[in-house]
DSSP file (Angstrom, degrees, kcal/mol; ACC not computed):
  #  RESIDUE AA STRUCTURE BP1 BP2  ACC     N-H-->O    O-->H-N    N-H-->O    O-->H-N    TCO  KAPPA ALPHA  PHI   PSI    X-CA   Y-CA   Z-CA
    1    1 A X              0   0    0      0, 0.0     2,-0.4     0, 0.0    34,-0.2   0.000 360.0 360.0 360.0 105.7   59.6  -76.4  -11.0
    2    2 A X  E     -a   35   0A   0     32,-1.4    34,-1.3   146,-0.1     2,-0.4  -0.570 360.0-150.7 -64.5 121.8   60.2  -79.5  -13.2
    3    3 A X  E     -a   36   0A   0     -2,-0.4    80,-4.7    32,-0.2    81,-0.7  -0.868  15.5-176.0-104.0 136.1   62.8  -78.6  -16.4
    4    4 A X  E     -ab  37  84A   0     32,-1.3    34,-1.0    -2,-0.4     2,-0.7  -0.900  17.4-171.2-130.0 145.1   62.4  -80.3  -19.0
    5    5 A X  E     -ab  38  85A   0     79,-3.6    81,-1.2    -2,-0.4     2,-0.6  -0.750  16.2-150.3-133.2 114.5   64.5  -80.4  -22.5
    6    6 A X  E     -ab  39  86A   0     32,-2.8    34,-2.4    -2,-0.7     2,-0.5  -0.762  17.4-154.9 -91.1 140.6   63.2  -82.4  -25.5
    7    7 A X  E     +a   40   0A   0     79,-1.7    81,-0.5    -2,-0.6    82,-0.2  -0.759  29.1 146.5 -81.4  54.9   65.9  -83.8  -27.9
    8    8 A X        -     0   0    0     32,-1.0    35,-0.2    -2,-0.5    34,-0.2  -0.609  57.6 -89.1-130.4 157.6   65.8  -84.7  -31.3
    9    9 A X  S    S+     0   0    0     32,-0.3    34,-1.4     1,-0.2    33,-0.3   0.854 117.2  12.0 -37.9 -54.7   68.9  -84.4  -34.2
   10   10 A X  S    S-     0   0    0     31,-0.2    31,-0.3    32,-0.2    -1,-0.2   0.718  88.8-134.8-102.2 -24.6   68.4  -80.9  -35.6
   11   11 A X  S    S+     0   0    0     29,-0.2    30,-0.1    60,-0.1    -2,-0.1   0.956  81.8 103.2  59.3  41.2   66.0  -79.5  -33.1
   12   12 A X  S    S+     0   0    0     39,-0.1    40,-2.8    59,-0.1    43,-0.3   0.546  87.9   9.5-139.3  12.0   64.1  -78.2  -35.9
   13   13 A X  S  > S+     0   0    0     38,-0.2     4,-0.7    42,-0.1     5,-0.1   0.399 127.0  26.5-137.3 -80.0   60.9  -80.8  -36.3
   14   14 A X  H >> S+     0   0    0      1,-0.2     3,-1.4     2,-0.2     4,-1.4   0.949 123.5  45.4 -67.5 -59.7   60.3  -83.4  -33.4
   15   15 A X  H 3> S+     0   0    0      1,-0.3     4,-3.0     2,-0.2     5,-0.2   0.869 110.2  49.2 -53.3 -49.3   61.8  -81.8  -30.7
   16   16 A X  H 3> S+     0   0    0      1,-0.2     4,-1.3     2,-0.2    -1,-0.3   0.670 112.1  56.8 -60.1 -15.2   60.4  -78.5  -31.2
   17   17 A X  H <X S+     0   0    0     -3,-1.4     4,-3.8    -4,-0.7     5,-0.3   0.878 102.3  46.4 -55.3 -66.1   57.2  -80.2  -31.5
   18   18 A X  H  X S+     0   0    0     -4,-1.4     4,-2.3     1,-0.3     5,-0.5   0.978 114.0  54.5 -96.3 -53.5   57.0  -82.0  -28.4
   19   19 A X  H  X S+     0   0    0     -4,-3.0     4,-1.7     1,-0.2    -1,-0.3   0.850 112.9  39.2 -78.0 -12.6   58.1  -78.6  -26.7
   20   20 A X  H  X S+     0   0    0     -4,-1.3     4,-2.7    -5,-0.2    -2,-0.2   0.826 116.9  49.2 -57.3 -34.7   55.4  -76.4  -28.1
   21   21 A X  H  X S+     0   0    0     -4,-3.8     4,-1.7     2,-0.2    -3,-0.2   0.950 114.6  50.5 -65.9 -35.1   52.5  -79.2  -27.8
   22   22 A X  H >X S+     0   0    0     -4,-2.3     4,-1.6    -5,-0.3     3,-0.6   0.950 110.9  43.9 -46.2 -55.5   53.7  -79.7  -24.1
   23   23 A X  H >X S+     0   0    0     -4,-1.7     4,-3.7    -5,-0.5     3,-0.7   0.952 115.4  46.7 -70.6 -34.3   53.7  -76.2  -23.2
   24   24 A X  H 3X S+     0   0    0     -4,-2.7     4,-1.3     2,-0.2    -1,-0.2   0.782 111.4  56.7 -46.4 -29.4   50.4  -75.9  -24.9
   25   25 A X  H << S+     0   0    0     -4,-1.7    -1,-0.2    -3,-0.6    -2,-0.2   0.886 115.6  33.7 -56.1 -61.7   49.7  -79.2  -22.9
   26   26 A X  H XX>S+     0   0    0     -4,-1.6     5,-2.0    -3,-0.7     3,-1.3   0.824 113.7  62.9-115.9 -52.8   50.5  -77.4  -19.3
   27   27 A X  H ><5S+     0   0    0     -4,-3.7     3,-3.7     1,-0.3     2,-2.7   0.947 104.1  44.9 -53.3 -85.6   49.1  -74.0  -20.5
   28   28 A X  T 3<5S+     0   0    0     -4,-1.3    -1,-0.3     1,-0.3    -2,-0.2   0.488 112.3  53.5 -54.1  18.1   45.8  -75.2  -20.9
   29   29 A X  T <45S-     0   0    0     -2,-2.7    -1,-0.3    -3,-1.3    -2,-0.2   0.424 114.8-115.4 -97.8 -34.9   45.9  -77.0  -17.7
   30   30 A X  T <<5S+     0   0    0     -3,-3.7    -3,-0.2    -4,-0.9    -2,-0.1   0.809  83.8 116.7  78.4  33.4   46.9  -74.1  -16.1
   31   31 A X    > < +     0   0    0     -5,-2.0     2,-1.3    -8,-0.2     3,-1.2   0.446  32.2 115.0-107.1 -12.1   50.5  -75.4  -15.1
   32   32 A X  T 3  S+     0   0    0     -6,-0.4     3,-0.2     1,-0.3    -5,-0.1   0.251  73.1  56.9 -45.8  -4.3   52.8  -73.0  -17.0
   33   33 A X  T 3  S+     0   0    0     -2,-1.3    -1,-0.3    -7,-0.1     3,-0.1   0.223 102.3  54.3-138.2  11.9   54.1  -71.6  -14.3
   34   34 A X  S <  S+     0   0    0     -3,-1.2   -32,-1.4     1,-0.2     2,-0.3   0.322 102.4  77.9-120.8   6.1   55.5  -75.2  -12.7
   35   35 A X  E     -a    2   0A   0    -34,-0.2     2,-0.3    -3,-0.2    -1,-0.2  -0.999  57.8-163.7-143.0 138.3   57.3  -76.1  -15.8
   36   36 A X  E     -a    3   0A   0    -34,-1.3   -32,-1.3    -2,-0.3     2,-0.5  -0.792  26.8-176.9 -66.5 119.0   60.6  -75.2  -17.8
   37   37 A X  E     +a    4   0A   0     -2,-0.3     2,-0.3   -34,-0.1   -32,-0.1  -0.969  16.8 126.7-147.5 137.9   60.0  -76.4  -21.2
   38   38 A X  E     -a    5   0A   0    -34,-1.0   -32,-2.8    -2,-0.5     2,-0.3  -0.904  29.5-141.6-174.1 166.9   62.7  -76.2  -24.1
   39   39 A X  E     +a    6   0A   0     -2,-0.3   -32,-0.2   -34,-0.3     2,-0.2  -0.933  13.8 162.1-138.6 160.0   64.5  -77.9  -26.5
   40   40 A X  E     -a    7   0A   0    -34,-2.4   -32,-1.0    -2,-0.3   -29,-0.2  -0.971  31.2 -79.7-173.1-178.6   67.8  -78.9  -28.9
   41   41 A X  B     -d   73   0B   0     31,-0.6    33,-2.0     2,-0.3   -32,-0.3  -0.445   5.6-160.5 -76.3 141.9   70.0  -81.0  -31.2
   42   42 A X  S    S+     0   0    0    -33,-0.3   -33,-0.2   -34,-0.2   -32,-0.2   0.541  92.3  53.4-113.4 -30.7   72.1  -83.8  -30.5
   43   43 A X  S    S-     0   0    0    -34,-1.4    -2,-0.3   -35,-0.2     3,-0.2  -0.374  77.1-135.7-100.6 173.7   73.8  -82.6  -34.2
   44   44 A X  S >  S+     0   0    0     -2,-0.1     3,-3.9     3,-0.1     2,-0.1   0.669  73.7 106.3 -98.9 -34.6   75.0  -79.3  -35.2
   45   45 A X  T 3  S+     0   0    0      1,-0.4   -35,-0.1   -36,-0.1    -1,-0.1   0.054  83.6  28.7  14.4 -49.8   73.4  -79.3  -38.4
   46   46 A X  T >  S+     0   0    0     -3,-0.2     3,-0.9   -37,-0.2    -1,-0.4  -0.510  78.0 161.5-149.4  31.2   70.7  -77.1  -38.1
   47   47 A X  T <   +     0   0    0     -3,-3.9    25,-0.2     1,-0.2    24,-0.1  -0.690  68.0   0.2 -91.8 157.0   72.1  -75.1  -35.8
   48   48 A X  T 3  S+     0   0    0     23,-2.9     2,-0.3    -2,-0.3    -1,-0.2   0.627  95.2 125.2  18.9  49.2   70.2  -71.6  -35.7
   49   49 A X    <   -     0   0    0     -3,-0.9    22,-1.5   -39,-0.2    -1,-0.2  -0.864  60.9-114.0-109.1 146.6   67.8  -72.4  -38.2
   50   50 A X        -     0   0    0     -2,-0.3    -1,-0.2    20,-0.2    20,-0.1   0.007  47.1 -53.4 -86.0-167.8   64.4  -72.0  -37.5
   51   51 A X        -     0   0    0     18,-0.1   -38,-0.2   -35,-0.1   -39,-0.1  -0.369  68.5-105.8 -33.9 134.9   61.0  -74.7  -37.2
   52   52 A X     >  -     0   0    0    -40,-2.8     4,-1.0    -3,-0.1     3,-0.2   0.067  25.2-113.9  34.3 145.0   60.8  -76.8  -40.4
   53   53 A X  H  > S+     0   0    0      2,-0.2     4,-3.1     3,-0.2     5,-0.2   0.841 118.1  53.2 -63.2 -55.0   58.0  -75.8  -42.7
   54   54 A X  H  > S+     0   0    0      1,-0.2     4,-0.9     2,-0.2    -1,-0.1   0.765 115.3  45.9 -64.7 -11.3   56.1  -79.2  -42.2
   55   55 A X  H >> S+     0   0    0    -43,-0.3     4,-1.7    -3,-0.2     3,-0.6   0.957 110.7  44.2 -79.4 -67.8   56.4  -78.5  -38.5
   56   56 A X  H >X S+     0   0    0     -4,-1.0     3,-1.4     1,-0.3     4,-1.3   0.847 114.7  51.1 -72.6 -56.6   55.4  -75.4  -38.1
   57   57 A X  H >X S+     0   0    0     -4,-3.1     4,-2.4     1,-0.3     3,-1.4   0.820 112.6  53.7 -37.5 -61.0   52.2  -75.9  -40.8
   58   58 A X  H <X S+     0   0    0     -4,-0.9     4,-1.6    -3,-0.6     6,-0.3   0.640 110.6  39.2 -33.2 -47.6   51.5  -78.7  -38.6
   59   59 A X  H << S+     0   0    0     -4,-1.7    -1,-0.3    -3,-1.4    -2,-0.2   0.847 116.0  53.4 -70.3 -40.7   51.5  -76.7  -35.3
   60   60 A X  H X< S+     0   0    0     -3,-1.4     3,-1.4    -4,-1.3    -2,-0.3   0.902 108.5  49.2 -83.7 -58.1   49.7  -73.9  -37.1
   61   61 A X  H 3< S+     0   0    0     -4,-2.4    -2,-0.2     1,-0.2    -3,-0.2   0.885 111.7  50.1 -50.4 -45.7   46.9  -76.6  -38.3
   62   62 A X  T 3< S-     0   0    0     -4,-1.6    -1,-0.2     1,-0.1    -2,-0.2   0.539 117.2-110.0 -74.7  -3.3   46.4  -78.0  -34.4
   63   63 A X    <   +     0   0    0     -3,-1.4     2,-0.3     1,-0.2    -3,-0.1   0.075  66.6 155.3 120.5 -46.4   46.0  -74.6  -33.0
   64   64 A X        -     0   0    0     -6,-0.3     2,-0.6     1,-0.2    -1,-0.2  -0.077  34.5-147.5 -58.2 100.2   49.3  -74.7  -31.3
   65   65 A X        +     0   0    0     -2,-0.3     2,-0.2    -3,-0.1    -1,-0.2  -0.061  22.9 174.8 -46.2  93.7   51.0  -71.4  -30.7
   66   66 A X        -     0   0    0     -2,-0.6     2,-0.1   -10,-0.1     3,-0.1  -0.667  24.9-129.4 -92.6 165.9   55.0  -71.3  -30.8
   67   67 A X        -     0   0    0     -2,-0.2     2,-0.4     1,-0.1   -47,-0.0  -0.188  51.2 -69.1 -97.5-171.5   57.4  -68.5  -30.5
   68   68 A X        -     0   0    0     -2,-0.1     2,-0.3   -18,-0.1    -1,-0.1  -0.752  62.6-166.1 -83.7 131.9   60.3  -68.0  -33.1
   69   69 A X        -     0   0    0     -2,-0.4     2,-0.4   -18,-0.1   -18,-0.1  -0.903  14.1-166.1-135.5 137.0   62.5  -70.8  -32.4
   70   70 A X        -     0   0    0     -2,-0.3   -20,-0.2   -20,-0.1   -58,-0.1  -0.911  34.1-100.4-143.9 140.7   66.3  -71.4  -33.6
   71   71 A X        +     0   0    0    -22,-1.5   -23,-2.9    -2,-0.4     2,-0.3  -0.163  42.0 179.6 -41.6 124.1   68.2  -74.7  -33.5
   72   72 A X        -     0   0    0    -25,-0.2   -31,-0.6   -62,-0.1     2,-0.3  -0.945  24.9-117.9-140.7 139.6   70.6  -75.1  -30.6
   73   73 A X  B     -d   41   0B   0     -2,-0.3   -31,-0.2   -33,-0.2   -29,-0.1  -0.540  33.9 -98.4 -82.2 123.3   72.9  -78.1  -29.7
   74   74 A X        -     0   0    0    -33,-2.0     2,-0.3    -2,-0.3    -1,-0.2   0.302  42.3-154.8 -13.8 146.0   72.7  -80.2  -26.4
   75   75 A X    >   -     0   0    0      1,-0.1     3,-2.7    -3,-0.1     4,-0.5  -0.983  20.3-122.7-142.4 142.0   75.3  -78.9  -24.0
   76   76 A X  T >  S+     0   0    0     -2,-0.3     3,-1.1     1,-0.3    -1,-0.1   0.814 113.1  58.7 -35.6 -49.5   76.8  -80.9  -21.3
   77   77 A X  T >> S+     0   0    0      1,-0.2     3,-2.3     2,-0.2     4,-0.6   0.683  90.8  77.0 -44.3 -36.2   75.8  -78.6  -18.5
   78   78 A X  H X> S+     0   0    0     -3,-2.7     4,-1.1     1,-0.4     3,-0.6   0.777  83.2  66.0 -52.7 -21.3   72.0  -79.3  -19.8
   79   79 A X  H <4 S+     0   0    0     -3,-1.1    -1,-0.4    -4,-0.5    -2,-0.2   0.596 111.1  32.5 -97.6  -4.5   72.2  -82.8  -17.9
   80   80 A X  H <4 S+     0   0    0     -3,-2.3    -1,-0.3     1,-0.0    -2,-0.2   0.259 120.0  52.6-119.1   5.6   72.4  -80.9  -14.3
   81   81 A X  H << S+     0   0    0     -4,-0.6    -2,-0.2    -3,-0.6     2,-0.2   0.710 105.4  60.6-107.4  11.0   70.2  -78.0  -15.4
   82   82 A X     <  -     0   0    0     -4,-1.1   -78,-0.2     1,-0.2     3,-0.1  -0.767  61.2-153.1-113.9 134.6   67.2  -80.3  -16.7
   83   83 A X  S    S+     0   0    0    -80,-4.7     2,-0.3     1,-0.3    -1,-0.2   0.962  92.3  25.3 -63.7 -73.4   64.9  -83.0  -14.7
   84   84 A X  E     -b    4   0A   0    -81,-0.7   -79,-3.6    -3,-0.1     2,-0.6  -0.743  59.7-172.4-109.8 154.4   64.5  -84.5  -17.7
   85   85 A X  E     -bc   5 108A   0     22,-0.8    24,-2.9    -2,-0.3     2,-0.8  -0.871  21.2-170.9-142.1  87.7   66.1  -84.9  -20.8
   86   86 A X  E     -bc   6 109A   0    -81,-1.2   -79,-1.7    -2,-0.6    24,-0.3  -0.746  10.0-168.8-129.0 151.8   64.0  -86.7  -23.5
   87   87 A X  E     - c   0 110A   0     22,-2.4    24,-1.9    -2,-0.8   -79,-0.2  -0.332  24.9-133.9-105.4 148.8   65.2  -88.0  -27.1
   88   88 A X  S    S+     0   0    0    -81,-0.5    33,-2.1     1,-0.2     2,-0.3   0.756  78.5  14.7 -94.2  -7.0   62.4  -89.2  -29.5
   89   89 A X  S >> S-     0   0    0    -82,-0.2     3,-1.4    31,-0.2     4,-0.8  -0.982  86.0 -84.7-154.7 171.3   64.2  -92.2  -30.4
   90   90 A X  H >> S+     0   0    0     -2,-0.3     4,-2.3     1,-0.2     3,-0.7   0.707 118.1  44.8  -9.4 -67.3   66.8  -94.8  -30.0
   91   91 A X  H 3> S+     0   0    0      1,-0.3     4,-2.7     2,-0.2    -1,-0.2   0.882 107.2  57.1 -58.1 -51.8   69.7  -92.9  -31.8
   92   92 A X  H <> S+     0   0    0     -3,-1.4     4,-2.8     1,-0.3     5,-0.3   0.730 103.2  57.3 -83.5 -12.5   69.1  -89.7  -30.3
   93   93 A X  H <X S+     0   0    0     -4,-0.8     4,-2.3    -3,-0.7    -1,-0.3   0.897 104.4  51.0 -65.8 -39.3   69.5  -91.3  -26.7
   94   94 A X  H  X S+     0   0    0     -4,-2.3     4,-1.8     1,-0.2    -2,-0.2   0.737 108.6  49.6 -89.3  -0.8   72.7  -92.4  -27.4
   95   95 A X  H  X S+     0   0    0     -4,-2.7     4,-1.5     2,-0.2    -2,-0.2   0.857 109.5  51.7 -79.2 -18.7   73.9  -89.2  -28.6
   96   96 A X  H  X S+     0   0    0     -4,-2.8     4,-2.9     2,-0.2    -2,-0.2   0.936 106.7  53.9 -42.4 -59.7   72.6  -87.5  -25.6
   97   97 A X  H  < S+     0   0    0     -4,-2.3    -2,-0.2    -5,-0.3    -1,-0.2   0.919 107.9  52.8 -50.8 -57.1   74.5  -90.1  -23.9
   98   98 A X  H  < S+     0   0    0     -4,-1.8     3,-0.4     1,-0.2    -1,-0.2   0.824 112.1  42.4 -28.3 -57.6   77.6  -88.9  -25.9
   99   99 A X  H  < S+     0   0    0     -4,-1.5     2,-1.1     1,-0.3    -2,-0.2   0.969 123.5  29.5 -69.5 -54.7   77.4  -85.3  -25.1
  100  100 A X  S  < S-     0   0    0     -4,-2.9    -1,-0.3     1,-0.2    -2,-0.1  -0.430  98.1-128.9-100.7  57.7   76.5  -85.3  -21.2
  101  101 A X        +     0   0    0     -2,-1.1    -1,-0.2    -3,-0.4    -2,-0.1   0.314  64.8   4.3  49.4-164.7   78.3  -88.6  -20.0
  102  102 A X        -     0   0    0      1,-0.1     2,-0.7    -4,-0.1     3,-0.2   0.443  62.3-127.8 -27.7 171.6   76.3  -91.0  -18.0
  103  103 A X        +     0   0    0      1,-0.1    -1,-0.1     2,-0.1    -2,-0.1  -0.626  42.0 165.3-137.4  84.2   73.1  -90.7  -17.3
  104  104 A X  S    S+     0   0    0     -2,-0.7    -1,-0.1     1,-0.2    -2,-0.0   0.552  76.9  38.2 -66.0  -4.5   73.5  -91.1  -13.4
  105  105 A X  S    S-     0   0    0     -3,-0.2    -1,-0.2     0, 0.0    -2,-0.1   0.353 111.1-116.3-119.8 -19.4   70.2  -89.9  -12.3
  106  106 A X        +     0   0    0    -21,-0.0    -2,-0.1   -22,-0.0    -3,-0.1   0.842  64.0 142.5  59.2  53.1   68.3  -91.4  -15.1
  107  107 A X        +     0   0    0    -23,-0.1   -22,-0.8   -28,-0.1     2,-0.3   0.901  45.5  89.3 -85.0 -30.4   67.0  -88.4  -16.7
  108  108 A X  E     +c   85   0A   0    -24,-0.2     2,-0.3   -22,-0.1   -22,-0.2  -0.352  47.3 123.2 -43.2 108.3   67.4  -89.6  -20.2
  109  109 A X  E     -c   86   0A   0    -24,-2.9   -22,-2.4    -2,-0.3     2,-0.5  -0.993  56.0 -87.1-162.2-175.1   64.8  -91.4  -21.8
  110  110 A X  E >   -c   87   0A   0     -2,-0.3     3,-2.0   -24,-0.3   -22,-0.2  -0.887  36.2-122.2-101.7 122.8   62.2  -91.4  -25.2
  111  111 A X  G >  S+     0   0    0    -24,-1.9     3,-1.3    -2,-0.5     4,-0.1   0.790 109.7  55.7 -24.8 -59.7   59.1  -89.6  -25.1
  112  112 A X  G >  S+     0   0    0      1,-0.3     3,-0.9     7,-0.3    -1,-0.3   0.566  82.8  85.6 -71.6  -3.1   57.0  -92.6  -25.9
  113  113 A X  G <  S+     0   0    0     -3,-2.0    -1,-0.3     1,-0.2    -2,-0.2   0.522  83.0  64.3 -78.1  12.7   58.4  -94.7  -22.9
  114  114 A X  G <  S+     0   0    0     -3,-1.3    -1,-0.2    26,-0.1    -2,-0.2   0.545 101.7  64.6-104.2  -8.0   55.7  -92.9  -20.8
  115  115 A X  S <  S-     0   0    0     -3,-0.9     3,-0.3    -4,-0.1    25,-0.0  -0.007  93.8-101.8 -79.6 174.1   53.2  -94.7  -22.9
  116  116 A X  S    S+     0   0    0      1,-0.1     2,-0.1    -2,-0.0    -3,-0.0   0.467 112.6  44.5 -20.2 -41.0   52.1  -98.3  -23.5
  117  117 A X  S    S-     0   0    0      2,-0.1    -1,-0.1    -5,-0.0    -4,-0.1  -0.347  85.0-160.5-140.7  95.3   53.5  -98.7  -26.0
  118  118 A X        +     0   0    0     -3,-0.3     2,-0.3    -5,-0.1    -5,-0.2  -0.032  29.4 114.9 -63.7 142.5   57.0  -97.4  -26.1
  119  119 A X        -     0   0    0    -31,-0.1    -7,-0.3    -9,-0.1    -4,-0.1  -0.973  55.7 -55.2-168.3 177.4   59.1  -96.7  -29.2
  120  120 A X        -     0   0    0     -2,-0.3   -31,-0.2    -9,-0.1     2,-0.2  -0.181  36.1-129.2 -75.6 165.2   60.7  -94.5  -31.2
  121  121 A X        -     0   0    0    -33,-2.1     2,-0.4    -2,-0.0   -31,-0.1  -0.652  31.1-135.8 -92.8 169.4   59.3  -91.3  -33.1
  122  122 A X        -     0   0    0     -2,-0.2    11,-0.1   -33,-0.0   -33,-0.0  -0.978  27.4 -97.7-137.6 142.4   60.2  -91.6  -36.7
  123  123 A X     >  -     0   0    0     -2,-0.4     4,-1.4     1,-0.2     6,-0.2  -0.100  17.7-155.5 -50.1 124.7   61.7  -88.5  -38.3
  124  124 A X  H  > S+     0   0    0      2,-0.2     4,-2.0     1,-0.1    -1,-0.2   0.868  81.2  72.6 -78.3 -24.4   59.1  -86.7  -40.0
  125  125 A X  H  4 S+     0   0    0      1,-0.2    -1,-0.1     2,-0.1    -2,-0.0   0.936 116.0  20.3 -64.4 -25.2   62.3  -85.0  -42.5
  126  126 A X  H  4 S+     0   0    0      1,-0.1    -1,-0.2     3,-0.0    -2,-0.2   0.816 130.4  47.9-116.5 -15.2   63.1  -87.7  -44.2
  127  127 A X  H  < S-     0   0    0     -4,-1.4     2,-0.8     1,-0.1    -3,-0.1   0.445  87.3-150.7 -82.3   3.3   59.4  -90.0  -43.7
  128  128 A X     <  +     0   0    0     -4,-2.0     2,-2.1     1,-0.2    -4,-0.1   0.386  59.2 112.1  66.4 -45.2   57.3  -86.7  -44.6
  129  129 A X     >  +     0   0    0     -2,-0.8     4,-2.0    -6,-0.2    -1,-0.2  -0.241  26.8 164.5 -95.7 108.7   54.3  -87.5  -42.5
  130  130 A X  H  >  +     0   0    0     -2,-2.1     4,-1.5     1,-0.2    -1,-0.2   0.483  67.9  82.9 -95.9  23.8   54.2  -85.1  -39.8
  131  131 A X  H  > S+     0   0    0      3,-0.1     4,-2.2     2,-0.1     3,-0.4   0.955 103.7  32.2 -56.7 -60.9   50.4  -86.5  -39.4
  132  132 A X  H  > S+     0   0    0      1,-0.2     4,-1.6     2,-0.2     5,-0.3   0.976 112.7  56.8 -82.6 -54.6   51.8  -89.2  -37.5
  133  133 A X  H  X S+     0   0    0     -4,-2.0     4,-0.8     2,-0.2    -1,-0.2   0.815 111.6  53.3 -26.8 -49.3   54.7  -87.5  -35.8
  134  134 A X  H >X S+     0   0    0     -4,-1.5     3,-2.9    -3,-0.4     4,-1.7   0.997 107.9  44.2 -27.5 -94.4   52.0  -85.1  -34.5
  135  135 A X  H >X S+     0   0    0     -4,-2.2     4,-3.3     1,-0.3     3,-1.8   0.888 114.9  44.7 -62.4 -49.1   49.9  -87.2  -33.2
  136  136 A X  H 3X S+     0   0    0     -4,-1.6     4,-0.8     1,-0.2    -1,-0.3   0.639 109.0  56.5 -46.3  -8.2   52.5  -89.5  -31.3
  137  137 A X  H <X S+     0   0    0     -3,-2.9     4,-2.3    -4,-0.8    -1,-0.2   0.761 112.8  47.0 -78.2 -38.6   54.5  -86.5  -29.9
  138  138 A X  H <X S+     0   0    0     -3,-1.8     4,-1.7    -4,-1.7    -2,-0.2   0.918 111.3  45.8 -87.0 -42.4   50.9  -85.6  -28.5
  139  139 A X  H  X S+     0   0    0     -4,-3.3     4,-0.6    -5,-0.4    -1,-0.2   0.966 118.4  47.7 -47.4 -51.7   50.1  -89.3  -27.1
  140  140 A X  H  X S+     0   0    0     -4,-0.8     4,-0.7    -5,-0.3    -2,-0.2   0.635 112.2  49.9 -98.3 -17.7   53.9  -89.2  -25.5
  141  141 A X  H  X S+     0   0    0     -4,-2.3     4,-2.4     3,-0.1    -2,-0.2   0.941 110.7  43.3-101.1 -22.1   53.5  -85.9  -24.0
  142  142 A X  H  X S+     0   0    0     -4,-1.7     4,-1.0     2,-0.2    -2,-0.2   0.601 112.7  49.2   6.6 -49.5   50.2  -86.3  -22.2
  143  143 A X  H  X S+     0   0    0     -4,-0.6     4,-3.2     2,-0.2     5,-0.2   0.756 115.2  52.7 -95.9 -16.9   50.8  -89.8  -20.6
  144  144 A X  H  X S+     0   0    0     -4,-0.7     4,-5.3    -5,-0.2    -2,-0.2   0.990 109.8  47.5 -64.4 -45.3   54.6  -87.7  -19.5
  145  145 A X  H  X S+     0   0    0     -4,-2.4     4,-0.9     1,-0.2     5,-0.2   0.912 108.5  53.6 -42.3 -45.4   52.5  -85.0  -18.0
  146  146 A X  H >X S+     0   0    0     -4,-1.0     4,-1.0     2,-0.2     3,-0.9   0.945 107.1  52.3 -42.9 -49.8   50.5  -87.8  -16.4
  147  147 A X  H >< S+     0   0    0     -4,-3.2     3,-3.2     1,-0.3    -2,-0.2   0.979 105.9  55.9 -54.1 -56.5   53.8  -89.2  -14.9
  148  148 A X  H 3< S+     0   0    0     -4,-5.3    -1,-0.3     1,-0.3    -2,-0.2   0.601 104.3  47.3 -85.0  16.1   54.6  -86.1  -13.6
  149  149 A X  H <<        0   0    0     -3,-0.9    -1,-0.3    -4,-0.9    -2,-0.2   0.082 360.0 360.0 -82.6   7.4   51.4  -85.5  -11.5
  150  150 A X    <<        0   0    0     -3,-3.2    -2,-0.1    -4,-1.0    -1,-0.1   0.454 360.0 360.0 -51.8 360.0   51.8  -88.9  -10.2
């Protein structure tokens, strides 16, 4: 079973994103049952607060089912119970990197590095467009599922 935990500051828009489209991803594939898929915060912030409005509409518009979800913060221990552990941008890598030490195994990385053309995700709380956020969370998990049937 590959575990995976996506990463984002509040864990209450990107990250929660990328792990509901994923599992939607791996459900309709008919993989659910080879994958751990979860999420959290590199901040405290938001911790136990639920989806975002502009996420969850967003989720609700593509189809994508989610469960009741509440903000929870990165824990050291995550980095030896997760294959991977990925941040949607720059920032959030090196806070990863903050909480769970080194990253000795090289589980750490940004969603869109499985892509072409890697980069960061750009918050959708403070840029508003969770058009775009969508669809690049959907681009960056895809080509990661691709990686991991490689």
């Amino acid at each position: 079973m590959t575990k995976v935990l996506f990463v984002c500051l509040g864990n209450i828009c990107r990250s929660p994103m990328a792990e509901f489209i994923f599992k939607d991803i791996v459900n309709k594939k008919g993989l659910s049952n080879d994958f751990l898929i979860e999420s959290a915060a590199t901040s405290t912030e938001e911790i136990g607060n639920t989806i975002y409005i502009g996420a969850r509409k967003k989720l609700q518009e593509k189809g994508i089912d989610f469960t009741e979800h509440r903000a929870r913060q990165l824990k050291k221990e995550d980095y030896e119970k997760y294959d991977y552990i990925i941040g949607m941008e720059n920032s959030n890598i090196n806070n990863i990197i903050k909480i769970v030490g080194q990253d000795k195994n090289n589980k750490i990385c940004r969603l869109l590095d499985f892509t072409k053309n890697p980069k960061d995700i750009a918050d959708p709380w403070y840029s508003g467009n969770f058009d775009i956020t969508y669809e690049e969370i959907q681009i960056g998990c895809k080509a990661f599922l691709e990686y991991c049937m490689e």
